[in-house]
N, CA, C and O atoms as CSV, one atom per row, in Angstrom:
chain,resi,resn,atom,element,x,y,z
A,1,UNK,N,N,-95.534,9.335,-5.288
A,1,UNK,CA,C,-96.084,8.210,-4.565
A,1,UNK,C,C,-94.920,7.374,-4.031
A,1,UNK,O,O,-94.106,6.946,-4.850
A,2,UNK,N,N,-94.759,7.086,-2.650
A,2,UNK,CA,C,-93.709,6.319,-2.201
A,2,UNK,C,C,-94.217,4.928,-1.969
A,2,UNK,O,O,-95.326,4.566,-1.575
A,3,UNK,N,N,-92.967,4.103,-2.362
A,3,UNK,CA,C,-92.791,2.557,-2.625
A,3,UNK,C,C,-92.916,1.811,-1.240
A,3,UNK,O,O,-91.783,1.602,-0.807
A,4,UNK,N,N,-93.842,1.362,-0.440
A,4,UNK,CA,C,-93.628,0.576,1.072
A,4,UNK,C,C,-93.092,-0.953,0.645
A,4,UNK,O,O,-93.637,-1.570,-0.270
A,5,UNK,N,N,-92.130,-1.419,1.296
A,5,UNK,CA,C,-91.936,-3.229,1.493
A,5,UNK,C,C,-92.629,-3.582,2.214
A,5,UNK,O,O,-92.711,-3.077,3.334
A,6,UNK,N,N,-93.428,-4.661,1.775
A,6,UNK,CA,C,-94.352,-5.306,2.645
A,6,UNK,C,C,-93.451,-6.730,2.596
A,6,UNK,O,O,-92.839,-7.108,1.597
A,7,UNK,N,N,-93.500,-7.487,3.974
A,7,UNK,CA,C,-92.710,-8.646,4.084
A,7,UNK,C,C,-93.772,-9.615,5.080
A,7,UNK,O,O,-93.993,-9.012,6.131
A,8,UNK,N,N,-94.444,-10.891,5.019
A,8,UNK,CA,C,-95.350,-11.279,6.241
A,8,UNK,C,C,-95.199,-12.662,5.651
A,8,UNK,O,O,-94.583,-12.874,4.606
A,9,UNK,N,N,-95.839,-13.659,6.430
A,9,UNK,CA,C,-96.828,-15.073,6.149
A,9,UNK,C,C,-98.200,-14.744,6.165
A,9,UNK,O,O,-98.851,-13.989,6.887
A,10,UNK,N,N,-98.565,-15.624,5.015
A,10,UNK,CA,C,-99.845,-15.437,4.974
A,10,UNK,C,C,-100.499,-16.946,4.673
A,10,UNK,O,O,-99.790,-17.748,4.065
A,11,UNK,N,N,-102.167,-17.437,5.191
A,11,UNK,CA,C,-102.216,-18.508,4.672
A,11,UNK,C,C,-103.018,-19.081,3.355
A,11,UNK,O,O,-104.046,-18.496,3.017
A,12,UNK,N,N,-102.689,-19.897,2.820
A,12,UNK,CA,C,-103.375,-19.510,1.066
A,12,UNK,C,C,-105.144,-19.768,1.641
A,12,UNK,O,O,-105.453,-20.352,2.680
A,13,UNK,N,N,-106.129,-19.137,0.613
A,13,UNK,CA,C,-107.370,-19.658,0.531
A,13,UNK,C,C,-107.888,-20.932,0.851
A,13,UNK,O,O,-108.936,-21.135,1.464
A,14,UNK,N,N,-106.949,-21.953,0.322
A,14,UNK,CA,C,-107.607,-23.195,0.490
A,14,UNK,C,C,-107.452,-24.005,1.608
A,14,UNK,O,O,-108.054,-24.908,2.189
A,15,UNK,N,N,-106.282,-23.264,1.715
A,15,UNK,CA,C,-105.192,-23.802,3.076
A,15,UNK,C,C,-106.309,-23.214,4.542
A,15,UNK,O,O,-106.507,-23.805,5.603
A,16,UNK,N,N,-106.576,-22.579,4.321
A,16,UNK,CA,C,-107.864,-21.721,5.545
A,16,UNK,C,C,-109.191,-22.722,5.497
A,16,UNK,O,O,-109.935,-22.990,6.440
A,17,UNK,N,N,-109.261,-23.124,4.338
A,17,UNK,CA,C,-110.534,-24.379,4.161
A,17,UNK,C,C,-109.981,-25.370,4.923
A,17,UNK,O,O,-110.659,-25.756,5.875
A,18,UNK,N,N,-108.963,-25.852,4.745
A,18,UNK,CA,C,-108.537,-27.215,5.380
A,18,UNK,C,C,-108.675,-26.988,6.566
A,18,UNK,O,O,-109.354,-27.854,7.117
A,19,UNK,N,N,-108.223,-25.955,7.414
A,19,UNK,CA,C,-107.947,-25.506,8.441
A,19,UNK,C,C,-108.801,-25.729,9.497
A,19,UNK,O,O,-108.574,-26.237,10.595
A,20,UNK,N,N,-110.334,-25.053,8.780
A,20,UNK,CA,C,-111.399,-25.081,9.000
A,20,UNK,C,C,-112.041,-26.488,8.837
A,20,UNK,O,O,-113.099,-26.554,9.464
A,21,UNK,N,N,-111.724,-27.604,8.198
A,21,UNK,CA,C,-111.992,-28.942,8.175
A,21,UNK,C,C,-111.712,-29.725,9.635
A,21,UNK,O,O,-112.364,-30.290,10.513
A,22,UNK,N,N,-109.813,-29.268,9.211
A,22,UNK,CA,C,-109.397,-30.192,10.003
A,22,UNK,C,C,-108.560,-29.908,12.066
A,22,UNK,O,O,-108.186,-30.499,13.080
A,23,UNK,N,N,-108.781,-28.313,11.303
A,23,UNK,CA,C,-108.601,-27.369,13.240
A,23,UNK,C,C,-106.544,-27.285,13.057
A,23,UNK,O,O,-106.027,-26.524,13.874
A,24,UNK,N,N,-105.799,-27.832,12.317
A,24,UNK,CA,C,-104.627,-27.503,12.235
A,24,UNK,C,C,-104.518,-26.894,10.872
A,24,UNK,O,O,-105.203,-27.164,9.885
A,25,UNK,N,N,-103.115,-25.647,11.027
A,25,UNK,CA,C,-102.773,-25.442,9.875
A,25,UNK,C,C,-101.287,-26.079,9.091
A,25,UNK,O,O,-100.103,-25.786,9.257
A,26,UNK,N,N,-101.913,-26.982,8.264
A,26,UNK,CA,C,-100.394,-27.425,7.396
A,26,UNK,C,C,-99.003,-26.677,6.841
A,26,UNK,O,O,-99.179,-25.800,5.995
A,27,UNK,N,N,-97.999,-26.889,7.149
A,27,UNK,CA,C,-97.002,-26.460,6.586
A,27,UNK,C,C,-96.708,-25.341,5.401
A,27,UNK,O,O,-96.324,-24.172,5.351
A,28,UNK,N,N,-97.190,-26.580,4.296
A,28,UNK,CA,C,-97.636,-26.414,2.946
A,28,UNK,C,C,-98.069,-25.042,2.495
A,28,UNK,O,O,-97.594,-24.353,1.592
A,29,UNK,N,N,-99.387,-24.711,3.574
A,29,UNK,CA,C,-100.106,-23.749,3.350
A,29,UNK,C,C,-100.229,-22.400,3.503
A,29,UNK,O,O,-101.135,-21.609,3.238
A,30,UNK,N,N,-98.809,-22.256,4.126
A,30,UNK,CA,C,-97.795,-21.109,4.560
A,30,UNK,C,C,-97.684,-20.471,3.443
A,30,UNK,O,O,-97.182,-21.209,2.596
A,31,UNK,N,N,-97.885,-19.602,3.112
A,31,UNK,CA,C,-96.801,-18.514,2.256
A,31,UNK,C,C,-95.599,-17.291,2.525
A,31,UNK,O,O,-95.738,-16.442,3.406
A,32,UNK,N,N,-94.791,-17.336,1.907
A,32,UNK,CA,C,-94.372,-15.958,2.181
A,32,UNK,C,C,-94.967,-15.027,1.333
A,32,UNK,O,O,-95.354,-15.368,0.216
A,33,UNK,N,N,-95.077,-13.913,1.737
A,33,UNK,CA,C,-95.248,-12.416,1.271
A,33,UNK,C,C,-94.316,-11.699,1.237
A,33,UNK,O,O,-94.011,-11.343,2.375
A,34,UNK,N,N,-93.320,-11.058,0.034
A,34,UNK,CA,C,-92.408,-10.116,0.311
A,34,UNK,C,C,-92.956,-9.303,-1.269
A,34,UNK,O,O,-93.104,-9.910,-2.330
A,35,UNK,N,N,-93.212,-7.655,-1.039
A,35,UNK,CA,C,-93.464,-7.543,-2.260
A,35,UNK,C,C,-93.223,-5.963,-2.296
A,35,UNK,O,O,-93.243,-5.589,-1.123
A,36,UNK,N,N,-92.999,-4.859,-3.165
A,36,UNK,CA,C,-93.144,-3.585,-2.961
A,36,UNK,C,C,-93.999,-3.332,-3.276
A,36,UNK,O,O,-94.399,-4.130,-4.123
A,37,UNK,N,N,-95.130,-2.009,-2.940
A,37,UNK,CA,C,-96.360,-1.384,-3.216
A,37,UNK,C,C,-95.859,-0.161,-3.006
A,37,UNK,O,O,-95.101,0.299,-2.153
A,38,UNK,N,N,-96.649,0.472,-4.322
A,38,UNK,CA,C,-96.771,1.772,-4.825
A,38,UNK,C,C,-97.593,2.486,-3.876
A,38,UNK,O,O,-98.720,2.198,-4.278
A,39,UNK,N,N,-97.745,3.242,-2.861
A,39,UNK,CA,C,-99.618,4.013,-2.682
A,39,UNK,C,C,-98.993,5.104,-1.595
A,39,UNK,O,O,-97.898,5.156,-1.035
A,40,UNK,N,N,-100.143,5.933,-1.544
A,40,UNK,CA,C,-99.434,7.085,-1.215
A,40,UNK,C,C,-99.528,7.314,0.587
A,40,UNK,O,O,-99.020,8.240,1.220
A,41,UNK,N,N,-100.441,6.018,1.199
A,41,UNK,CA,C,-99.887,6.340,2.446
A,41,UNK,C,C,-99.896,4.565,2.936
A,41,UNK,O,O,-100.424,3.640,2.318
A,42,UNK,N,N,-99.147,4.506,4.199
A,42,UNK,CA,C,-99.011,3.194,4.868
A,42,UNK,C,C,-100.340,1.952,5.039
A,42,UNK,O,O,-100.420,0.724,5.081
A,43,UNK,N,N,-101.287,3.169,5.105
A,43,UNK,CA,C,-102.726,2.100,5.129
A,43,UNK,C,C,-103.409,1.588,4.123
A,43,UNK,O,O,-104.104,0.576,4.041
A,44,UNK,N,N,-102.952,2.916,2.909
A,44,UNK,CA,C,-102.994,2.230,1.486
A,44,UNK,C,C,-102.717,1.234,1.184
A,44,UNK,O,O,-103.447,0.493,0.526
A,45,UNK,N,N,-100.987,0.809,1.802
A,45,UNK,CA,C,-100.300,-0.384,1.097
A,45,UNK,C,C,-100.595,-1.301,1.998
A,45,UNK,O,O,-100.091,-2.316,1.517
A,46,UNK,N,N,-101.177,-1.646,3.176
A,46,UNK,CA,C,-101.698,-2.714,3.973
A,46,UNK,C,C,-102.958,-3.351,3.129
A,46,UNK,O,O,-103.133,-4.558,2.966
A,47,UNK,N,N,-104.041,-1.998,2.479
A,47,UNK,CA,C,-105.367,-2.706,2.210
A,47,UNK,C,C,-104.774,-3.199,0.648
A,47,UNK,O,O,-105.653,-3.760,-0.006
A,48,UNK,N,N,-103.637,-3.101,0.048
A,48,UNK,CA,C,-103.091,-3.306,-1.179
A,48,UNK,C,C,-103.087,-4.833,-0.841
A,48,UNK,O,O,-103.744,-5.766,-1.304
A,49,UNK,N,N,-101.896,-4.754,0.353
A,49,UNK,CA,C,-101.388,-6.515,0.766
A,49,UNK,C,C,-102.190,-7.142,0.405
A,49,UNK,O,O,-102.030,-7.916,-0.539
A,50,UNK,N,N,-103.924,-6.930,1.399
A,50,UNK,CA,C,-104.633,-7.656,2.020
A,50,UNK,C,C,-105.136,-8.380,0.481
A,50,UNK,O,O,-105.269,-9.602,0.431
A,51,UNK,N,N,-105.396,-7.525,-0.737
A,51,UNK,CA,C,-106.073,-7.507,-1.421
A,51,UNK,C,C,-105.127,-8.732,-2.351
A,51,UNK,O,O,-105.695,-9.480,-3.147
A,52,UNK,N,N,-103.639,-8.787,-2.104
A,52,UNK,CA,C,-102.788,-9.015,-3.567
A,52,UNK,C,C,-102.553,-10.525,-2.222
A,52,UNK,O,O,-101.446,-11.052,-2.331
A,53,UNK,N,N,-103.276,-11.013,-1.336
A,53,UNK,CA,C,-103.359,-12.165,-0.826
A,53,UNK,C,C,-104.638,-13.166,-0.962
A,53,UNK,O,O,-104.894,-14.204,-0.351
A,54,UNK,N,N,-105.365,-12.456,-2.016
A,54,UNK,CA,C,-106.298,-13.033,-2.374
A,54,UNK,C,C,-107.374,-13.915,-1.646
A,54,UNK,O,O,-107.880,-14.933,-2.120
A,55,UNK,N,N,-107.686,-13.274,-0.218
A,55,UNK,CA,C,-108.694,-14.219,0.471
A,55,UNK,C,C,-107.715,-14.552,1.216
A,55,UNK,O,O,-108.210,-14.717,2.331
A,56,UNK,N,N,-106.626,-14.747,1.263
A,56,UNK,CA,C,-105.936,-15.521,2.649
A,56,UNK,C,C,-105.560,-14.914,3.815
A,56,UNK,O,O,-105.556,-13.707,3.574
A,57,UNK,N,N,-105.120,-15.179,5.383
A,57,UNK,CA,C,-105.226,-14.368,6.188
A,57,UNK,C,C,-103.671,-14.708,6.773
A,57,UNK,O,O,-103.268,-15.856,6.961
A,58,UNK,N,N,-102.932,-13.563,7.006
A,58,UNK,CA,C,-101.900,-13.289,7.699
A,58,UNK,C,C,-101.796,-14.048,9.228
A,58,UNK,O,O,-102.674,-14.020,10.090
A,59,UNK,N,N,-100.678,-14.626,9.304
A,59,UNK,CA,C,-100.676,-15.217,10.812
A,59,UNK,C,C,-99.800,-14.412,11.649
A,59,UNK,O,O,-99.464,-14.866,12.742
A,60,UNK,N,N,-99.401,-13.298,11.276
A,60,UNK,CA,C,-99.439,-12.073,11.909
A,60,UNK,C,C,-99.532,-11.012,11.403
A,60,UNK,O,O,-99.656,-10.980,10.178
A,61,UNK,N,N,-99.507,-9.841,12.120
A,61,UNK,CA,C,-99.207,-8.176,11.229
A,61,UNK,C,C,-98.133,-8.213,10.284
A,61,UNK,O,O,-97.000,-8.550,10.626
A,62,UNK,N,N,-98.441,-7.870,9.060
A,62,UNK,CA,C,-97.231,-7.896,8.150
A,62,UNK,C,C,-96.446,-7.121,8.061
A,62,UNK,O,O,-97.087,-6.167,7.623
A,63,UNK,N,N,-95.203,-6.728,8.189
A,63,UNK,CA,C,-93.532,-5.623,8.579
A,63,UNK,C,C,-93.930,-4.612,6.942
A,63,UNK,O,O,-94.054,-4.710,5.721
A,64,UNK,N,N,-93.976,-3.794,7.953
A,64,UNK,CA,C,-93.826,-2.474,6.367
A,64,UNK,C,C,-92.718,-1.582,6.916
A,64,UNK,O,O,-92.318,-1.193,8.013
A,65,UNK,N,N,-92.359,-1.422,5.386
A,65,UNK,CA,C,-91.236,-0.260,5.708
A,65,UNK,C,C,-90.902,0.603,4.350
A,65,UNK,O,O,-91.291,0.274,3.229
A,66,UNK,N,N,-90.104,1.777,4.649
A,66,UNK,CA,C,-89.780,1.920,3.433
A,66,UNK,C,C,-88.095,2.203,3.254
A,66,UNK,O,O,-87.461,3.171,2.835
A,67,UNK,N,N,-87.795,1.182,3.661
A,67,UNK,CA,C,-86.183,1.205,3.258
A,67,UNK,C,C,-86.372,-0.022,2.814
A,67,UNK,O,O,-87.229,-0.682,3.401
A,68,UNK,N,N,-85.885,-0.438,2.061
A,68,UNK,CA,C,-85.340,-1.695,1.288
A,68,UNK,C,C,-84.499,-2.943,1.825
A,68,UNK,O,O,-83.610,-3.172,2.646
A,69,UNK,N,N,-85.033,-3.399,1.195
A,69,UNK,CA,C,-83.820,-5.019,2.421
A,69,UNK,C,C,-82.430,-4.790,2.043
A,69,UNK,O,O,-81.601,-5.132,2.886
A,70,UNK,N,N,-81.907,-4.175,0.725
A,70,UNK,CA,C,-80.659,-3.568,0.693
A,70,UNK,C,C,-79.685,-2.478,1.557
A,70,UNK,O,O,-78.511,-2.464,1.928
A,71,UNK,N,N,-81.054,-1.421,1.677
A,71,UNK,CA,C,-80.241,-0.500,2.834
A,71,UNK,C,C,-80.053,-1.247,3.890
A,71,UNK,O,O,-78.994,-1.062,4.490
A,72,UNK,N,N,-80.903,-2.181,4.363
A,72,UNK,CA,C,-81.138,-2.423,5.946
A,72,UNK,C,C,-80.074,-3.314,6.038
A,72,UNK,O,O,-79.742,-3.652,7.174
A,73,UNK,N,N,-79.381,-3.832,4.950
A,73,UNK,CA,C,-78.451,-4.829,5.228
A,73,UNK,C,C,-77.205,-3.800,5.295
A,73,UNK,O,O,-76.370,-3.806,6.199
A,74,UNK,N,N,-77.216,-2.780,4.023
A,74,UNK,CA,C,-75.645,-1.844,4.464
A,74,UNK,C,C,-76.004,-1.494,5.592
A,74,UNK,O,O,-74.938,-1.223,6.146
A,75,UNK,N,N,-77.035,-1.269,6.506
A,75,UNK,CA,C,-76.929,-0.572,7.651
A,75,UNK,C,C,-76.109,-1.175,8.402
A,75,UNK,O,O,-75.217,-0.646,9.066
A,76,UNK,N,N,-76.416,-2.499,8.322
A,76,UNK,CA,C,-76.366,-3.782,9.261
A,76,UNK,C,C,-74.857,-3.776,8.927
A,76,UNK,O,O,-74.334,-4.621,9.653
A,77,UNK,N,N,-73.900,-3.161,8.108
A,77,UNK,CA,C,-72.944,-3.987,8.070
A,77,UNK,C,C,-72.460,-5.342,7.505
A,77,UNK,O,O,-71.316,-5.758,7.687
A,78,UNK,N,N,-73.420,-6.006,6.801
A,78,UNK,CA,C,-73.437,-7.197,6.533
A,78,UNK,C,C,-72.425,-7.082,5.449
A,78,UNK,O,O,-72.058,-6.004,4.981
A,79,UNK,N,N,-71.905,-8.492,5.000
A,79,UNK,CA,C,-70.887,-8.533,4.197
A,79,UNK,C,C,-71.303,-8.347,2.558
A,79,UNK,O,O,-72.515,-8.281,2.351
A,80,UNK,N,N,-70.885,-8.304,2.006
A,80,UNK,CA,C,-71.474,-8.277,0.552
A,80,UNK,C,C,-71.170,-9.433,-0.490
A,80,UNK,O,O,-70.004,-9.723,-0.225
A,81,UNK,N,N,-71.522,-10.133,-1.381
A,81,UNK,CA,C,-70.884,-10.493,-2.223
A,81,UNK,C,C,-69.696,-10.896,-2.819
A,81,UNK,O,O,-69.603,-9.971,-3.626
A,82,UNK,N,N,-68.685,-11.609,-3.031
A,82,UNK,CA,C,-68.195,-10.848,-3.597
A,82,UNK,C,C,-67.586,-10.893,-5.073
A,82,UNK,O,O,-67.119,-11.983,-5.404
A,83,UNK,N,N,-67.533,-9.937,-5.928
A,83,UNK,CA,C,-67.014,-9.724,-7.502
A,83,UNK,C,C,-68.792,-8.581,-7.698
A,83,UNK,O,O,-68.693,-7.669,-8.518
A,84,UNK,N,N,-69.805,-8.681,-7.169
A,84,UNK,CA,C,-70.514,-8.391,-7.176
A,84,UNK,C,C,-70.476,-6.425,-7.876
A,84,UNK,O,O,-70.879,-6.026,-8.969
A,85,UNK,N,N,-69.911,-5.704,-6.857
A,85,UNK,CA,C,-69.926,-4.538,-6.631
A,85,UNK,C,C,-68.397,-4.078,-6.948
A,85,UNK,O,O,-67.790,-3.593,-5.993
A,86,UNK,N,N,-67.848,-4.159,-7.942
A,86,UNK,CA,C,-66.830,-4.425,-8.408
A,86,UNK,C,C,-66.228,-2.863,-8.601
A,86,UNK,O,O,-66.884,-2.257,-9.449
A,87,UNK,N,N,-65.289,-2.180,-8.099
A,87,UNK,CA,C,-65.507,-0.705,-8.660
A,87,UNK,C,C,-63.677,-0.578,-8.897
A,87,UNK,O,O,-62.746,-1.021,-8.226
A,88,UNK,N,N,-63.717,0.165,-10.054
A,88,UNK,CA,C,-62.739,0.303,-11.043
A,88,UNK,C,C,-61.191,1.400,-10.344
A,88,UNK,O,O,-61.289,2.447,-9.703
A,89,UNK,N,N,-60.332,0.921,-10.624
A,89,UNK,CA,C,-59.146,1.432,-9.936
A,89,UNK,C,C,-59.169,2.932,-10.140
A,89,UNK,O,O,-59.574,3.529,-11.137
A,90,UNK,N,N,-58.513,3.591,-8.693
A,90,UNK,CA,C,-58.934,4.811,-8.679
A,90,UNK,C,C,-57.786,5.780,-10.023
A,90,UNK,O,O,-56.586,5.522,-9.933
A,91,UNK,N,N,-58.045,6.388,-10.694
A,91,UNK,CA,C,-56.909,7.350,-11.927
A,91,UNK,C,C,-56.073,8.367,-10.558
A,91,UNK,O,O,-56.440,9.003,-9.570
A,92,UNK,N,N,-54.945,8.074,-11.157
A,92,UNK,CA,C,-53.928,9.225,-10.558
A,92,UNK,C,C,-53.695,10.373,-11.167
A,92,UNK,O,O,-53.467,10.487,-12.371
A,93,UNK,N,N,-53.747,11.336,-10.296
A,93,UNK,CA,C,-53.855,12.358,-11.434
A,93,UNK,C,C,-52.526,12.849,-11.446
A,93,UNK,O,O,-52.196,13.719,-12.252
């Protein structure tokens, strides 16, 4: 079974009540979504999201993938840390 990243905004339950009160959506009521799901195909782990947002609704399509925010950053080149990744002097032979 492969692992998808799901990454989106979503807005909480109650926050959709207000919404519906008052015709704007508050700040507050924003969430992020960043989470991994287990399931064995892409539409699996969307109806997973939908489900592990408990009633609240996405204010857009939520980014799936299955590379990790780690690869995507070595891809990127990005800098690392540093003392982080620390690797031990090479032995001469």
């Amino acid at each position: 079974m492969p692992a998808f990243w799901i990454e989106g905004i979503f807005i909480s339950p109650a926050g959709l009540k207000k919404a519906k009160r008052t015709g704007k959506i508050a700040e507050a009521d924003k969430e992020l979504f960043a989470r991994t799901i287990w399931a064995e195909t892409s539409a699996e782990a969307l109806r997973l999201a939908d489900e592990a947002i408990q009633g609240g609704k996405w204010l857009e399509k939520p980014r799936l993938s299955q590379i990790t925010e780690e690869q995507r950053m070595r891809k990127q080149g990005a800098p690392e840390l540093p003392g982080l990744f620390v690797s031990g002097k090479k032995k001469r032979k």
